[in-house]
SERO-4910 file (N, C-alpha, C, O; in steps of 0.05 Angstrom, whole numbers):
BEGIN
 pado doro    nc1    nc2    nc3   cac1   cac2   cac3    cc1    cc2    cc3    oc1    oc2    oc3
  Unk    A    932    138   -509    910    120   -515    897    129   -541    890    152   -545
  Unk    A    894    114   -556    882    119   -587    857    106   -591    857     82   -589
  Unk    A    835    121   -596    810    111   -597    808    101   -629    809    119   -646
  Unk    A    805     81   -636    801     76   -662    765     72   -662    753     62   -644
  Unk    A    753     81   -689    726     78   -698    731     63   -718    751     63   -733
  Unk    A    709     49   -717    697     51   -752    678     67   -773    655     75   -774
  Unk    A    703     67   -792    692     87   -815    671     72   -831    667     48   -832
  Unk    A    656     96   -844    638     65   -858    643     71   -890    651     93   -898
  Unk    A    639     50   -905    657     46   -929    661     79   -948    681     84   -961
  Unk    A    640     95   -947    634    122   -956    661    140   -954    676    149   -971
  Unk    A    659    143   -914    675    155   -908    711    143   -912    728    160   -906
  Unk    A    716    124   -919    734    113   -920    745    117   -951    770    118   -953
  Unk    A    732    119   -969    734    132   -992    731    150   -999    732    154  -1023
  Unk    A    725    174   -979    727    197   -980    754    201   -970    766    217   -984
  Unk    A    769    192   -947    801    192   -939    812    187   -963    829    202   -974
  Unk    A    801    156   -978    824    147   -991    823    177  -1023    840    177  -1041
  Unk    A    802    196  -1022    801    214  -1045    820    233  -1035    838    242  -1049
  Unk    A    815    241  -1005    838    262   -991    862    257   -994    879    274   -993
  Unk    A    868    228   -999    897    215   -994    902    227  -1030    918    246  -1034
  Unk    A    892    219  -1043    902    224  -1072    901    256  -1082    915    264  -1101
  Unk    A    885    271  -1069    882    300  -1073    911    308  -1063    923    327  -1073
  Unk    A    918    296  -1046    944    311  -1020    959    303  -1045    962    322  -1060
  Unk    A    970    278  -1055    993    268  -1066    991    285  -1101   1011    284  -1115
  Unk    A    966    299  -1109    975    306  -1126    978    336  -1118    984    350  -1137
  Unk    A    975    345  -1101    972    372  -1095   1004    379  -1086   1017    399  -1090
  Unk    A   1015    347  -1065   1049    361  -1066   1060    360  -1088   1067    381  -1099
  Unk    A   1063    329  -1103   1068    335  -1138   1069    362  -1147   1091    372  -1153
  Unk    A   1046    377  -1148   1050    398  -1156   1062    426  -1145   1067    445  -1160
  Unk    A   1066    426  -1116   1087    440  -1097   1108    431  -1112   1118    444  -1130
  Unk    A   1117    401  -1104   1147    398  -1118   1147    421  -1144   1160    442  -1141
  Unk    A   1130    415  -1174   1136    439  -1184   1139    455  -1192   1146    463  -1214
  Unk    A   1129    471  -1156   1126    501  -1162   1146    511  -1149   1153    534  -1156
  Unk    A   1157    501  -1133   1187    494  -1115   1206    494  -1145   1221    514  -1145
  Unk    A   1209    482  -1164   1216    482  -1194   1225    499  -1198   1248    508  -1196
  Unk    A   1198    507  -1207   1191    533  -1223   1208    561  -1206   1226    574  -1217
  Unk    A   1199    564  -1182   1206    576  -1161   1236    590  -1161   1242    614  -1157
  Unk    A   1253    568  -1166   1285    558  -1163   1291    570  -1180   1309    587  -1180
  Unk    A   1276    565  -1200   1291    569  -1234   1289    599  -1236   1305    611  -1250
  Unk    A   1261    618  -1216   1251    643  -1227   1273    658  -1203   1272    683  -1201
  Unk    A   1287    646  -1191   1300    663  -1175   1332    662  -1188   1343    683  -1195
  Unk    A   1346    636  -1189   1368    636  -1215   1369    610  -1218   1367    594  -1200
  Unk    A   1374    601  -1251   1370    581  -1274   1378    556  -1259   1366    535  -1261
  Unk    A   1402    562  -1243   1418    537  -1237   1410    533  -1208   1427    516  -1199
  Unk    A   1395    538  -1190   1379    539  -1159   1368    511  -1158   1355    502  -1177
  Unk    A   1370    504  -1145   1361    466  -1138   1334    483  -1113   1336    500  -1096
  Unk    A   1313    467  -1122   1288    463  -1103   1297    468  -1072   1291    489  -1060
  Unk    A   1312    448  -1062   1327    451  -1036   1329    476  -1030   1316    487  -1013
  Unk    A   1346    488  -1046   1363    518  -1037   1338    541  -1043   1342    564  -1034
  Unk    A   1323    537  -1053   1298    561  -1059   1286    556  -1035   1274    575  -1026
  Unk    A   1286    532  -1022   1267    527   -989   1285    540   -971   1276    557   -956
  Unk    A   1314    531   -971   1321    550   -950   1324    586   -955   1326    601   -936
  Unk    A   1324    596   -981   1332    619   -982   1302    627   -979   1302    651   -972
  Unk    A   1278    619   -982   1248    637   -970   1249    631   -949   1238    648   -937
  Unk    A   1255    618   -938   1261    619   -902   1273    634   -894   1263    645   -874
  Unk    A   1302    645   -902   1328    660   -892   1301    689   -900   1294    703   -881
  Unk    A   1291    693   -925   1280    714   -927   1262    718   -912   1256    740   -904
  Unk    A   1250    698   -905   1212    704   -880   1230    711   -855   1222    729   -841
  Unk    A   1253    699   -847   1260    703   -818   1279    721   -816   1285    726   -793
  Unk    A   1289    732   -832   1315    754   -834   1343    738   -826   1359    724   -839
  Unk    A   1342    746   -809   1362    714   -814   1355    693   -798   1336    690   -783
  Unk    A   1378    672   -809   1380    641   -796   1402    637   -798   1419    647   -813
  Unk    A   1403    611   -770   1433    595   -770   1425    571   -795   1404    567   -806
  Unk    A   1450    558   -798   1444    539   -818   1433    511   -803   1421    492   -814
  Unk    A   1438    512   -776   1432    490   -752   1396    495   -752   1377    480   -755
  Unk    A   1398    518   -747   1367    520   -750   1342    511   -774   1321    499   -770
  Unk    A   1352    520   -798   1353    511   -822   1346    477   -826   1326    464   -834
  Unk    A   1367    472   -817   1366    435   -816   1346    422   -808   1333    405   -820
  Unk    A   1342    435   -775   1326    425   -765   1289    427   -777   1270    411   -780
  Unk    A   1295    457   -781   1262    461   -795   1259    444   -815   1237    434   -816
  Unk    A   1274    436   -833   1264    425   -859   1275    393   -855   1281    378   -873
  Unk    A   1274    390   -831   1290    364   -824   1311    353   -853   1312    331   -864
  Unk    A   1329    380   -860   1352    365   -879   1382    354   -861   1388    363   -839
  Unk    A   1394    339   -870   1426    333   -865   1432    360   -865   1421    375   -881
  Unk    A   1452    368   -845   1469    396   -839   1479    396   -869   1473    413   -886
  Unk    A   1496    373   -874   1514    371   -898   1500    378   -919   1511    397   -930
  Unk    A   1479    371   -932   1464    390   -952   1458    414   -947   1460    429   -966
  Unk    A   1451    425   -923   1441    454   -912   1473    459   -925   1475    464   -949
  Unk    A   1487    459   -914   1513    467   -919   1525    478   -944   1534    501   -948
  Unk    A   1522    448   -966   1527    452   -999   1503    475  -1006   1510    496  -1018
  Unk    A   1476    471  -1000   1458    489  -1013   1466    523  -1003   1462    541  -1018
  Unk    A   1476    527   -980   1484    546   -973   1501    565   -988   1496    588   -996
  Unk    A   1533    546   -990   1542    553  -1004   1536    566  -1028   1544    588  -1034
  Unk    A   1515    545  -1050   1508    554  -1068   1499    581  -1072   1505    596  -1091
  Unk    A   1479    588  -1047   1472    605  -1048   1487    636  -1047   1479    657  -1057
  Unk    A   1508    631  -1033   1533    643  -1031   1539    650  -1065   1538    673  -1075
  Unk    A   1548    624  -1077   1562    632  -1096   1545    647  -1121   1555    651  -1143
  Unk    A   1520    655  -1113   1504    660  -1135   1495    691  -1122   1477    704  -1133
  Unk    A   1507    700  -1104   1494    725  -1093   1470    731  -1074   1461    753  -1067
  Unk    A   1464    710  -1069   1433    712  -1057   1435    711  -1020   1417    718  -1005
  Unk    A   1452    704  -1013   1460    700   -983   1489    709   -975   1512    706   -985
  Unk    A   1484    716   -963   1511    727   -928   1508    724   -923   1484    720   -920
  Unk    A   1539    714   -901   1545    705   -881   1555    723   -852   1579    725   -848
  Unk    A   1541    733   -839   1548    758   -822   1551    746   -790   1540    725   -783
  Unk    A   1563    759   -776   1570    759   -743   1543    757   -740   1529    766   -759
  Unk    A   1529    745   -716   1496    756   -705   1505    771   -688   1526    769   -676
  Unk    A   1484    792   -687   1489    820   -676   1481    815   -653   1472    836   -646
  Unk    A   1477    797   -629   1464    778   -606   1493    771   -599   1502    783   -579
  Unk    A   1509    757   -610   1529    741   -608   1556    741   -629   1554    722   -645
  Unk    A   1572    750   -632   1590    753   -652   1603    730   -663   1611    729   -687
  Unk    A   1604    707   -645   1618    683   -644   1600    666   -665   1611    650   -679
  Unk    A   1568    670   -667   1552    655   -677   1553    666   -706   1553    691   -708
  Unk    A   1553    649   -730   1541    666   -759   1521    663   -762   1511    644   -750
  Unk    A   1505    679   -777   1474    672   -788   1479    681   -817   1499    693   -825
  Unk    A   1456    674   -831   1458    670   -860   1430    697   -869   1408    696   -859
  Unk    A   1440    720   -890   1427    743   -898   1417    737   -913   1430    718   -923
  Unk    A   1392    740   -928   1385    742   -958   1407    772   -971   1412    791   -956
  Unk    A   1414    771   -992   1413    796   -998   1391    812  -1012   1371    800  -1018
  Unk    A   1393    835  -1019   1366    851  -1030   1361    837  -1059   1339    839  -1068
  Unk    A   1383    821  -1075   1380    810  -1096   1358    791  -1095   1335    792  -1105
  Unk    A   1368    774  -1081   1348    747  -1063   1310    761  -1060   1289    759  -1072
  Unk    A   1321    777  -1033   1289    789  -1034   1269    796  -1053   1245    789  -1054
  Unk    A   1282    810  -1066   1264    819  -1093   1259    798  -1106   1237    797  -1117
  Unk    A   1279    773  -1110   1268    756  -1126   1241    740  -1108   1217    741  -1115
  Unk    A   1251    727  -1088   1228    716  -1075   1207    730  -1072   1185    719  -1076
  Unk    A   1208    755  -1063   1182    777  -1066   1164    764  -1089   1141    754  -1089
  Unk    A   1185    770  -1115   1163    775  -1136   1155    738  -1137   1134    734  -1150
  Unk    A   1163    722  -1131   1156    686  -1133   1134    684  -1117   1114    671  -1125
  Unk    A   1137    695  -1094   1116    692  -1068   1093    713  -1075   1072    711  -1063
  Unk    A   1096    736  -1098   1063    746  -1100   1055    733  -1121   1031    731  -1121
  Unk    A   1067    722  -1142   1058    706  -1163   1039    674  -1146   1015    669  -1149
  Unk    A   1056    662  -1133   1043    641  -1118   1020    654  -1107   1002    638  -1111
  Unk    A   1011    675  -1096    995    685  -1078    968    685  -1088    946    676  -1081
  Unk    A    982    702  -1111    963    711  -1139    941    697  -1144    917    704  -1145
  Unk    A    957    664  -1151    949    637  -1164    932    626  -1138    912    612  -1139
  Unk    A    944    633  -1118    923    621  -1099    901    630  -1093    882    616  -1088
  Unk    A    900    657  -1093    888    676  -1089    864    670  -1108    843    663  -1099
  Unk    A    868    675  -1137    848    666  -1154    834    642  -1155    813    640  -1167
  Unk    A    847    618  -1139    825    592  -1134    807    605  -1116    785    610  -1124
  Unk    A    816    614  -1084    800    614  -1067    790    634  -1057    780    636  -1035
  Unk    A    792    654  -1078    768    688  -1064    744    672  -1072    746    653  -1056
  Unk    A    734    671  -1078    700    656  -1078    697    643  -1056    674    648  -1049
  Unk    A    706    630  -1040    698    619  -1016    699    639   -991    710    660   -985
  Unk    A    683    622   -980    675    652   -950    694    647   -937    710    628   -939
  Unk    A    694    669   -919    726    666   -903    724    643   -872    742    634   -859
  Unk    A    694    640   -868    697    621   -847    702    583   -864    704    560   -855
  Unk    A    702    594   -887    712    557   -901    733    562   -908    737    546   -926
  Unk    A    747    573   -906    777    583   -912    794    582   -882    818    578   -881
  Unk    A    780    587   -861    790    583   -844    784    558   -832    794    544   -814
  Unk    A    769    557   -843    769    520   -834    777    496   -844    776    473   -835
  Unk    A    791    509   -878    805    496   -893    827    494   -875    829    475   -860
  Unk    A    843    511   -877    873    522   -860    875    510   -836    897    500   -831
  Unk    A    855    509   -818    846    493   -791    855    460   -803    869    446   -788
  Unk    A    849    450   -827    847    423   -835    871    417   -851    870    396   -863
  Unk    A    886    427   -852    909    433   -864    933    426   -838    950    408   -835
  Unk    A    926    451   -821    947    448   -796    945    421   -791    965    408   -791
  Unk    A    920    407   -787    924    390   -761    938    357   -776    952    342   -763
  Unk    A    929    352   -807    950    336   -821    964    341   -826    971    325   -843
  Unk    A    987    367   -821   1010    370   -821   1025    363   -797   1049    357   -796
  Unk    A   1004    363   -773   1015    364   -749   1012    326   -739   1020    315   -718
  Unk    A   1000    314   -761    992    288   -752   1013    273   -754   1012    249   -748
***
């Protein structure tokens, strides 16, 4: 059951400011996702820089798994994989759980690169929002989850 209200014209243009803040704020994810790709190696497509900081935050992953998180086609998980393969940045190893199953490594090449991408991003974030107190920061993040989750 969905309770609908009415907004009154204020608040309704305050959504429609949220709506345009969000759309330029992924714009600019897209590219830092770019940027990101390019700082880890020249020829890295956006795609494959999402799965290889994933393979790096989780140590490993299946590529099934992969798919599903980023809701991509297996078949791109697949090509971007490879890529990643052919550029040094990922293995393909037995899971030490299951031998039959593969999962996908960063190598230490990979790491260091994303390391150093992910404290640069940090950095940059970091310098918008140390001035704010930490209970509006957590209530940013609170506001964040729940339109991701909408």
């Amino acid at each position: 059951m969905t309770i609908v209200t009415e907004a009154s014209p204020a608040v309704d243009e305050a959504i429609a400011d949220v709506e345009e803040q969000m759309s330029m704020l992924f714009n600019r994810a897209r590219l830092i996702w770019k940027e990101a790709a390019q700082k880890v190696h020249p020829d890295l497509q956006p795609a494959g820089y999402k799965l290889l900081s994933a393979i790096v935050r989780l140590r490993t992953a299946n590529a099934h798994v992969l798919a599903d998180m980023f809701e991509m086609d297996k078949s791109v998980v697949s090509r971007q994989v490879r890529v990643l393969e052919e550029f040094g940045l990922v293995e393909t190893r037995a899971d030490e759980k299951d031998g039959r199953v593969r999962v996908l490594v960063a190598t230490p090449l990979a790491e260091s690169r994303v390391r150093e991408v992910r404290e640069g991003n940090q950095q940059r974030l970091r310098d918008v929002l140390l001035d704010h107190p930490e209970a509006e920061l957590r209530s940013f993040a609170t506001l964040l989850r729940r339109i991701a989750e909408a």
